[in-house]
C-alpha positions, 0 to 999 in steps of 0.5 A: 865121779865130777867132783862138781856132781859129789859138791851137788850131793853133798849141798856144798860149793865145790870150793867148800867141797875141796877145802874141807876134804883135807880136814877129813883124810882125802888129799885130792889136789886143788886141780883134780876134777874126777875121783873114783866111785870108791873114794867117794863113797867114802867121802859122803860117809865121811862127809855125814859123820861130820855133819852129825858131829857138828850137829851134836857139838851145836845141841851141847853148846846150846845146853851148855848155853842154857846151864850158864843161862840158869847159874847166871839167874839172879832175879829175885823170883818166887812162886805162889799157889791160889792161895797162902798163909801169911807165915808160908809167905814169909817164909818164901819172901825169906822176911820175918813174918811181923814186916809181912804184916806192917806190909799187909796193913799199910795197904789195908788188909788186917791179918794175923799168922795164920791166916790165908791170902789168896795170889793176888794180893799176896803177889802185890805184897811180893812185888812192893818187896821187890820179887817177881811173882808168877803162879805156882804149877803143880810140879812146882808145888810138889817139889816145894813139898819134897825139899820140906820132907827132905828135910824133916826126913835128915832131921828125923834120922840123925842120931846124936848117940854115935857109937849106935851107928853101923854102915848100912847097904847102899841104896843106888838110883840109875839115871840118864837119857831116855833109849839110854839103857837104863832098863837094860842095865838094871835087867842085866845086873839083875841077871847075873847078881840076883842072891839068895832066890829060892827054887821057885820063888816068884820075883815080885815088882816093889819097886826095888831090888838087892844084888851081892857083890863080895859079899856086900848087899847093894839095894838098886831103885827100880823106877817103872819107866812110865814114871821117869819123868823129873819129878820121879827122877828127883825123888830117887835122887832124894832117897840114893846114896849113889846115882849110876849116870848111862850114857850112850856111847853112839849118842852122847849126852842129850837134855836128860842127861843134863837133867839128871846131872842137875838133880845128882848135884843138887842132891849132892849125890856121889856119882859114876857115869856108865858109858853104855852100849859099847859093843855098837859099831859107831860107839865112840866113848871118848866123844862121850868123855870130851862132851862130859869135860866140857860141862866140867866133869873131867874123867879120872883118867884125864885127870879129873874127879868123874869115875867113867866105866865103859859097859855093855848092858846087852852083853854085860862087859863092865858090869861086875867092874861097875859093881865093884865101882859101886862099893869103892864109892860106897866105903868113901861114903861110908859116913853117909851110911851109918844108920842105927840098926836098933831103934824104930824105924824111918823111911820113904815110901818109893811104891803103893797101890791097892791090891785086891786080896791084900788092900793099900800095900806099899814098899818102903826104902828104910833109912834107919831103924829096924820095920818088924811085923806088928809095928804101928806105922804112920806116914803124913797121910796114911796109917796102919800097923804091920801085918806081913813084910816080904822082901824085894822076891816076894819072900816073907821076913820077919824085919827089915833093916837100912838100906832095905826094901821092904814091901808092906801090908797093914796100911789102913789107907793108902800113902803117897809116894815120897811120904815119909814113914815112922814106926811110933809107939802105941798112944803116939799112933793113936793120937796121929791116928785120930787126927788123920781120921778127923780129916776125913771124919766130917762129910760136907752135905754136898759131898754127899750129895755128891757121893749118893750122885757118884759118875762112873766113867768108863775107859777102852785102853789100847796100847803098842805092847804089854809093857806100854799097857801096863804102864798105862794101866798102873798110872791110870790107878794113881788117878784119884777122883772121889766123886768118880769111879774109873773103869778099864772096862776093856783093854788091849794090844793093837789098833782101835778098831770098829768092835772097840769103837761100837763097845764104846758107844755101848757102854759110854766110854772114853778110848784112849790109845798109845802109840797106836792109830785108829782103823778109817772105819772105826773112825767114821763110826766114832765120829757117826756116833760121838765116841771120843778116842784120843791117841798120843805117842807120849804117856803123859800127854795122854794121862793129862788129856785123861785127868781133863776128860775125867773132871769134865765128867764130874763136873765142880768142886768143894771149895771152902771159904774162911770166915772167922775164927772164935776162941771158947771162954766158957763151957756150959752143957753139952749132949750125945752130939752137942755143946752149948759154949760161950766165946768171943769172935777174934776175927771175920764174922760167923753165922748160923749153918757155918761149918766148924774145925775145932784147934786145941794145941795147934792140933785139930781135934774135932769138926762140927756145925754152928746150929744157934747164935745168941747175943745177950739170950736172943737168938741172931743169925750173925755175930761179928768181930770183937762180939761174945755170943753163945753157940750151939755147936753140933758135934761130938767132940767136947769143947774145952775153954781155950779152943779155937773154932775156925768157921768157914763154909763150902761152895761149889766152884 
């Protein structure tokens, strides 16, 4: 082949051509013109796996470049929701609640502790404290949430008598880029170190799993794949010992290897990078290590701290000596191990969902303590006592212990992922118990109006394969709507077709599809009819475009508005559901028909309706700041002198 037709081919001068060819194993001669077909083939190869390293080193600088980017921030930024309280902004601003305060009247708002600022003038505030301020996203304000319950969570488990404690097994999340083979590796080690299965035994999903290794149990964090975006990543980072970093040894690190490598060290999490696929052809695990040395994360064997492990998750070469990795690192951390195996028991809830014949069942990773049958158990949002625990197979135990997975039955309402669980004594659960219900006690009348007006909405789901529509499905069930009931009301593999589309029209339903097309006919019948469909190759693009669907469907919400608070001074007669009480307006006003939440302790402990206002015996509609008045309250929790009545009304919005 002309050197000048392979210059061409390759998109390059012939100059550039034979100066690089040195570079790249192919000595030539500056005065050659011709080079036989063979070589340069080999050349174009060459020349490619160039390009594609060049291409590689490119997309790691530029990750690199964010990283120093990020380290190198110093504004003062911060994030504030819709709305805040004035100690939650203090606390942001990182400033004593009181100069909040001083700030908040020098221009002219009067507000005490408690009270709510909604973004604007919370965000004024900021900014004359010298702070950034951009509104808070919903992630934003979950991970916020996670860091308090992380937390709460180490205050809750540390155990100041020491000789209680004993090492527990050590919970490990596997993390990495998306094709990676996470998945493979957990099926793969699955497979070859499952303990203790019974002949028959049906392994139930919960989330988790335990293998033997030496005779030391590992429990491994199963995450569905439909869930491994950040915020999920996060959460397993927040409840693992040990983080299992895969790595493709064709590919390198990509974007979510560097997101898992800042989640494992924000959480401060021992790690060991699984250099996956290593039976490929084009596997290059030392590429994989240089790139790692460059985000200063040097192999042991080049003398650094990281613990690299070549595997095949296909083949299963390297997964023993992984495991046994695993508990080298395990009995270096054993000190973060150490839990108490006898006092009631703490833990997180990894999985819930509403089962049919068994109602909110969840599975719970326990930290410390022992979880048996019987127990009352009580998370922030949930309650219930214990009526059966199975293990990680489905198979039926009378307790579990740190470090365990446990799958729970007994909830009376369903927790959230990521909420914490304790085991509480009788008369505690019955405290926590009746605040819980008081939450949900109260039905504004236009709730009801609402409820009696309950949408239907109805979904046709069609999906590539099983396992993408079962994913879809079961993030489909973690979208809650109280004023809609959401129907899957046909579901299925393949394209949408004419007979979805005329099924849709029928039962009017939206169609939503994953990686998957629309038939031409089907839709020109769609279109003909008004049928919605909607088709994405990404699931959570297709979950927010269901969410935004679904509330235009419902149509607005409850959105309550404070007015003012009271504080109760006398107490004069009360019925089957009223009391006549005397009190004092601290703040605001209140009116006739406001809605009532009932403070005692720093605790809520009733809800109620203002019925009557009278000021000196004549009936008002009204009563302002610093006024006394006598109230009608219509409930039927018994007011105490002391108490403090919050007043607020609902709107739609």
């Amino acid at each position: 082949m002309n050197i000048t037709e392979l210059a061409r081919r390759l998109k390059v001068t012939t100059k550039e051509l034979k100066e690089k060819l040195p570079e790249l194993g192919f000595d030539i001669g500056p005065k050659a013109i011709q080079i036989p077909d063979e070589q340069a083939q080999k050349v174009i190869e060459a020349w490619q796996k160039m390009k594609r390293e060049e291409e590689k080193r490119k997309e790691l600088e530029k990750i690199k470049e964010r990283i120093i980017k990020k380290e190198l921030a110093t504004e003062k930024k911060i994030f504030l929701p819709n709305v805040i309280t004035v100690n939650n902004l203090a606390k942001k601003l990182n400033l004593p609640v009181t100069k909040v305060i001083q700030q908040l009247i020098k221009n002219g708002v009067l507000a005490t502790i408690n009270d709510n600022l909604d973004f604007e003038i919370a965000a004024i505030i900021s900014e004359q404290f010298g702070f950034k301020v951009e509104k808070e996203t919903k992630e934003m304000k979950e991970e916020e949430e996670m860091i308090m319950t992380k937390e709460r969570l180490e205050k809750l488990i540390k155990e100041d008598d020491k000789s209680k404690l004993k090492v527990r097994q050590p919970i490990i999340v596997v993390m990495g880029h998306v094709d990676h083979g996470k998945s493979s590796l957990i099926e793969k080690i699955k497979e070859i170190r499952i303990t203790d299965k019974e002949p028959g035994a049906i392994t139930q999903s919960i989330g988790a799993y335990e293998v033997e290794k030496n005779g030391k149990k590992i429990t491994f964090i199963d995450t569905p794949g439909h869930e491994a975006f950040k915020l999920m990543r996060a959460r397993g980072g927040q409840v693992a010992d040990i983080a299992i970093l895969v790595v493709a040894a064709d590919d390198g690190v990509k974007e979510q290897t560097i997101e898992s490598l800042e989640i494992i060290q924000k959480e401060k999490l021992p790690f060991i990078v699984a250099i996956n696929k290593i039976d490929k052809p084009e596997a290059d695990p030392e590429r994989v290590k240089k790139q790692l040395a460059e985000l200063n994360l040097v192999p042991e064997e080049w003398g650094g701290k990281t613990i690299c492990q070549n595997i095949s998750a296909k083949t299963g070469f390297g997964i023993n000596e992984l495991l046994d990795l695993i508990l080298v690192v395990a009995e270096l951390e054993k000190e973060k191990l150490l839990a108490n195996f006898n006092r009631p028991a703490i833990g997180t809830i990894i999985e819930a969902h509403l089962d049919k014949g068994e109602g909110p069942v969840a599975t719970v990773i326990i930290h410390t303590g022992k979880l048996k049958e019987r127990d009352f158990i009580v998370t922030q949002e949930a309650y219930g006592r214990v009526k059966s625990l199975y293990d990680w197979q489905g198979k039926r135990i009378k307790e579990g212990l740190p470090g365990m997975a446990v799958k729970i039955i007994g909830f009376k309402t369903l927790p959230k992922v990521g909420e914490i669980l304790e085991v509480k004594d009788q008369k505690e659960f019955k405290k926590i118990k009746r605040r819980l219900e008081l939450k949900k006690e109260f039905i504004s009348p236009l709730v009801l109006v609402k409820q009696k007006e309950a949408k239907s909405v109805n979904l046709i789901i069609k999906a590539d394969v099983i396992g993408s529509l079962e994913a879809l499905i079961e993030a489909i069930k973690k979208l809650e709507f109280e004023e809609a009931k959401i129907n899957i009301i046909k579901k299925g593999l393949g394209p949408i077709n004419e007979a979805d589309v005329l099924e849709a029209f029928k039962s009017k339903a939206l169609i939503f599809g994953f990686k998957v097309k629309i038939s031409k006919e089907a839709e020109k019948i769609a279109e003909k009819e008004g049928v919605k469909f909607f088709l994405s190759q990404v699931i959570y693009e297709l979950l927010e475009k269901m969410e935004k669907e679904i509330k235009e469907i419902i149509g607005p919400k409850i959105k309550e508005v404070y007015l003012g608070k009271v504080k109760i001074l006398a107490t004069f007669r009360s019925g089957d559901n009223f009391s006549i009480v005397g009190g004092k307006v601290l703040e605001g006003k209140i009116s006739v028909g406001s809605k009532v939440r009932i403070w005692r302790n720093d605790e809520i402990v009733g809800l109620g309706e203002i019925e009557q206002l009278q000021i000196n015996k004549i009936d008002v509609k009204e009563v302002s700041e610093n006024q006394e008045c006598g109230i009608k309250y219509k409930g039927k929790e018994e007011i105490k002198i002391g108490d403090i009545f919050e007043i607020y009304k609902e709107e739609e919005e």
